[in-house]
C-alpha positions in Angstrom: 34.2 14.2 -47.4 35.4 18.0 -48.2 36.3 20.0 -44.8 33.9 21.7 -43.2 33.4 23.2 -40.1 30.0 22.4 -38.5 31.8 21.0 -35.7 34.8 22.7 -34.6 36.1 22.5 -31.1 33.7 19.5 -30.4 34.9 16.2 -29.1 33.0 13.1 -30.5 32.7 9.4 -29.5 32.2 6.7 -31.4 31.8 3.3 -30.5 32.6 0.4 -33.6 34.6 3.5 -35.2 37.0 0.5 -36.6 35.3 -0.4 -39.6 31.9 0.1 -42.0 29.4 3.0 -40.7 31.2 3.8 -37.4 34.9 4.3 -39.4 32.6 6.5 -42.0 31.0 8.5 -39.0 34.5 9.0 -37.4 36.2 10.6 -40.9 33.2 12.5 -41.7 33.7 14.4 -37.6 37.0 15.1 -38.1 36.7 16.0 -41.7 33.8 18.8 -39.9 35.9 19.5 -37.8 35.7 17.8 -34.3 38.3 15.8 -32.0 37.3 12.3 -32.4 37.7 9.2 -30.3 37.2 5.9 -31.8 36.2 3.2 -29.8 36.4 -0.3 -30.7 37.3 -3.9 -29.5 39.6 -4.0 -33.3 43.4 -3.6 -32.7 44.5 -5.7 -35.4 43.5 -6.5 -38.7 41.7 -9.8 -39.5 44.3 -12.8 -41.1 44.8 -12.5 -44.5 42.2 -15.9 -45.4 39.4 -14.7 -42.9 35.8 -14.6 -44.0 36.3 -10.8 -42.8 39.1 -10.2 -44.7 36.7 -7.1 -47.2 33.8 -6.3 -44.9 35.4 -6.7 -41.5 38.5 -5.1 -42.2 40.1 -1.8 -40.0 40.8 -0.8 -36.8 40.8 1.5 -34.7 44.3 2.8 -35.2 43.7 2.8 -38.8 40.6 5.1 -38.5 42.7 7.2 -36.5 45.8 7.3 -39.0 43.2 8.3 -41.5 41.8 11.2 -39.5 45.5 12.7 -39.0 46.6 11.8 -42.3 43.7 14.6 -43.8 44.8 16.8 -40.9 42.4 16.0 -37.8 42.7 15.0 -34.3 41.9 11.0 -33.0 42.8 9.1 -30.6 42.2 5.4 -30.7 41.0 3.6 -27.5 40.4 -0.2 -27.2 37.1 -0.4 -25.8 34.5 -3.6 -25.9 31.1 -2.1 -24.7 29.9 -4.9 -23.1 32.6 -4.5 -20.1 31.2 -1.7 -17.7 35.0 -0.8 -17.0 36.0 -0.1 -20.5 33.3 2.3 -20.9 34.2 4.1 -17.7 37.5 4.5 -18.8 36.4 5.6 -22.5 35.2 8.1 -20.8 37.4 8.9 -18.2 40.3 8.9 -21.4 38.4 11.2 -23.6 38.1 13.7 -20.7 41.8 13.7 -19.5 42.9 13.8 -23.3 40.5 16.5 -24.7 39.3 18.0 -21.8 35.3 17.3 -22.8 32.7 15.4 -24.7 30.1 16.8 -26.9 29.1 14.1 -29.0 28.3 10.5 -27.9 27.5 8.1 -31.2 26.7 4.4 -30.2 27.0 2.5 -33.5 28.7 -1.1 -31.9 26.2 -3.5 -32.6 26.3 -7.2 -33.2 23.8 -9.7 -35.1 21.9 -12.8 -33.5 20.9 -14.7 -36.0 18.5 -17.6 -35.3 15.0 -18.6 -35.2 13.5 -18.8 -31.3 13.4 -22.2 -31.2 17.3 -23.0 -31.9 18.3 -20.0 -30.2 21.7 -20.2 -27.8 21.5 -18.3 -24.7 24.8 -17.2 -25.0 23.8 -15.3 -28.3 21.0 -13.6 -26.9 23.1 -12.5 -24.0 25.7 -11.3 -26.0 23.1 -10.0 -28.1 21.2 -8.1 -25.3 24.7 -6.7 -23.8 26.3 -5.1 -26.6 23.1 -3.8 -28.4 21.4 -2.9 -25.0 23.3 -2.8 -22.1 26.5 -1.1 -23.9 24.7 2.1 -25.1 22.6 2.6 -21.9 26.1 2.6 -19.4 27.7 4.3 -22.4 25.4 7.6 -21.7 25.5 6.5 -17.9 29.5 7.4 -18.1 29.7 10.6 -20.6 26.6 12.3 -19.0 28.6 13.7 -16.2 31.3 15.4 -17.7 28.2 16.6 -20.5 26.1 18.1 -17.7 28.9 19.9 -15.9 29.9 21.5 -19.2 26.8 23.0 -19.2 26.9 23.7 -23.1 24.6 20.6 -24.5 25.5 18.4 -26.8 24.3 15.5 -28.7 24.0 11.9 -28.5 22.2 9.3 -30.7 22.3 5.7 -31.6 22.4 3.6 -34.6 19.2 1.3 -35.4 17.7 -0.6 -37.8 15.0 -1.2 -39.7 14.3 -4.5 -38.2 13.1 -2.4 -35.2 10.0 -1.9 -37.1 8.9 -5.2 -38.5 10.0 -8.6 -38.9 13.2 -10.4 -40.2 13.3 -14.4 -41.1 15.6 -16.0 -38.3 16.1 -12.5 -36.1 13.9 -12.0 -33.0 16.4 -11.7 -30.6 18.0 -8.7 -32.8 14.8 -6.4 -33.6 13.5 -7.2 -29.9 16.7 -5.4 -29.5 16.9 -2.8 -31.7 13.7 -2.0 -30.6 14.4 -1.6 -27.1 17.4 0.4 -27.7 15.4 2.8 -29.2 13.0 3.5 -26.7 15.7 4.0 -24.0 17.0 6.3 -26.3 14.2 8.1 -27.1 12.9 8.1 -23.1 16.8 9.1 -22.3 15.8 12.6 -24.7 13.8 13.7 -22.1 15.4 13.0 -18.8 18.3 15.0 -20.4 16.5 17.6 -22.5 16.8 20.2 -19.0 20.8 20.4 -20.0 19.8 21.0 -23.6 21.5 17.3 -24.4 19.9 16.3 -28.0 19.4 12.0 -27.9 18.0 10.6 -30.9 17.7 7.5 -33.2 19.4 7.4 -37.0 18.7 4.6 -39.1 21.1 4.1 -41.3 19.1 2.0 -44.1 20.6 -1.2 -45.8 24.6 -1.1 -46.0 27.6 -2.9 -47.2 28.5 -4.2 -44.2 30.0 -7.5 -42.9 26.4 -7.6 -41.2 24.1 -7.3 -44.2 26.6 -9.2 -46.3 27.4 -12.5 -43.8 23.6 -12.3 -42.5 21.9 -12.0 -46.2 18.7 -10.8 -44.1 15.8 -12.9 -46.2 13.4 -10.2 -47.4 15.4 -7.0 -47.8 17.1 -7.8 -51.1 15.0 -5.4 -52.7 16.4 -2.1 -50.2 18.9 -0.5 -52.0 22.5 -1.2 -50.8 24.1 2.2 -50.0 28.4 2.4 -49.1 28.8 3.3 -45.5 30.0 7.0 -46.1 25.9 7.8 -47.5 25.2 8.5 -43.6 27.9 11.2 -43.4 25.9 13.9 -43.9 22.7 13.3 -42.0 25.2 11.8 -39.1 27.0 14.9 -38.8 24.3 16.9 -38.8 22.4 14.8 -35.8 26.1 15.8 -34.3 25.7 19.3 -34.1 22.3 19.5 -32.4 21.0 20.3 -28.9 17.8 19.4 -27.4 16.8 22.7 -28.3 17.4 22.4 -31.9 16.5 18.6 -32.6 15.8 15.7 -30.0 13.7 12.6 -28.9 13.3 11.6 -33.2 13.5 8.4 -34.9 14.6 9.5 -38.3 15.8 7.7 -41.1 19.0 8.4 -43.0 17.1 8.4 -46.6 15.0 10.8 -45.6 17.5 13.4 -44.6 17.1 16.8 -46.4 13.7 15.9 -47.1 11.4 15.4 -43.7 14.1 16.0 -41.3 17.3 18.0 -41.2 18.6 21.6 -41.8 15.7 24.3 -42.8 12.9 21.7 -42.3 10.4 22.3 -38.7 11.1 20.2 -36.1 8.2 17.7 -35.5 6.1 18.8 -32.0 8.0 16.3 -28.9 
C-alpha cells in the first residue's frame, strides 16, 4: 500500500496483527501513517510440515519488521485476548511506549466448528472468550487512556457474514459473531459523548487459514478476496470519530459505494 498520511501521529491496536487480515490492517496503518502495535499470541513461526505452514504463517515480530522495513513505527506485544491480564498490559505497554491510543481494531477471532449436537464445551468456551469476552475487556482497558485524551478516536471490530444467516456445522460461531456486534454497536453509544467512533467491518470471504481449513459449506460461490482488499475501507473506519462515522455495520465490498468518504452518513 503507497504512503499516505490519513493517519499521522495516531497510535493503532490490533489484535491477531500476526497473520491474514490483522497483518494486512497493521501494514496498511503504518503505511498511512500511524504507530502501530500488533498484538498476537504468534511469536514463532509454525514447523515447517504444519497444516499452517501457507495460511497460518507470521508473527507478530514479522509484522513489525515489515512496518520498519518500509519506514514505520511497531512494536510487537505477545498478547492472547482471552487472559484479562494480557489485555491490561497491551494497554498499559502501548501507553508507556507511545504515550496514547487512538485506534482500537479487534480482529482475533477463532472458528468453532460443529453441529449442536457434537459440540465440546471447551470449544464453545474458547469460542465465546476469544470472539466475545476478548474484544469487550479489550475496550474495557483502552477506554481510559482514550477518554482522558479527550481527542476521540476510533474503535471497531471484525465480523462475519455468518452474523447474518446460517452456516452448516457453526452455531456456536455466528451466535458469536452476532453478539459481538451488538456490544459493539451498543458500546457506539455509551462512548459517542467523547466523540469515540465504534463500529462493525465485515471483511467478506478471505484467504485465510479460517475459510481455507473450515471450507464453510454454502459460501463457495462468495468471491475469495487476498487479505490486503480491506486496507482501504479499514483505514478509513481508522480515522473516524463519533462525529464523523459511528454505531454502522458496514460491509467491506460496499466501501466507496454506500458507506465511506463523500457518501452521507446513515441517521444513528
Amino acid at each position: 500500500m503507497a504512503a499516505t498520511g490519513e493517519l499521522r501521529g495516531k497510535v493503532a491496536i490490533v489484535t491477531g496483527g500476526s497473520r491474514g487480515i490483522g497483518r494486512a490492517m497493521s501494514l496498511a496503518f503504518a503505511a498511512a501513517g500511524a504507530q502501530v502495535v500488533v498484538a498476537s499470541r504468534t511469536e514463532h513461526e509454525p514447523p515447517p510440515d504444519s497444516p499452517f505452514q501457507k495460511y497460518g504463517s507470521g508473527t507478530i515480530n514479522d509484522t513489525a519488521r515489515r512496518i520498519a522495513e518500509s519506514g514505520g513505527e511497531a512494536l510487537p506485544v505477545v498478547c492472547d485476548v482471552t487472559k484479562p491480564e494480557d489485555l491490561r498490559r497491551l494497554a498499559d505497554r502501548t501507553v508507556k511506549h507511545f504515550g496514547r491510543i487512538d485506534i482500537v481494531v479487534s480482529n482475533a477471532g477463532v472458528d468453532c466448528e460443529s453441529p449442536v449436537m457434537d459440540l465440546e464445551e471447551d470449544l464453545l468456551d474458547r469460542c465465546l472468550a476469544v470472539n466475545i469476552r476478548g474484544p469487550i475487556l479489550l475496550c474495557k482497558y483502552v477506554l481510559p487512556a482514550m477518554v482522558e485524551q479527550k481527542g476521540g478516536g476510533s474503535i471497531f471490530c471484525i465480523t462475519s457474514g455468518a452474523s447474518l444467516g446460517y452456516r452448516e456445522g457453526r452455531v456456536g460461531y455466528s451466535m458469536s459473531k452476532a453478539a459481538l456486534e451488538r456490544a459493539y454497536l451498543s458500546l457506539a453509544e455509551e462512548v459517542r459523548e467523547h466523540d469515540i467512533a465504534v463500529n462493525v467491518l465485515s471483511p467478506g470471504r478471505v484467504d485465510t487459514w479460517m475459510n481455507r481449513h473450515g471450507d464453510w459449506p454454502g459460501t463457495g460461490h462468495i468471491p475469495m478476496e487476498q487479505p490486503e482488499s480491506i486496507n482501504c475501507a479499514a483505514v478509513w473506519l481508522a480515522a473516524q470519530k463519533a462525529a464523523t462515522f459511528t454505531g454502522q455495520r458496514v460491509e467491506r465490498a460496499d466501501f466507496g459505494v454506500t458507506w465511506g468518504p463523500g457518501i452521507p452518513v446513515p441517521a444513528p
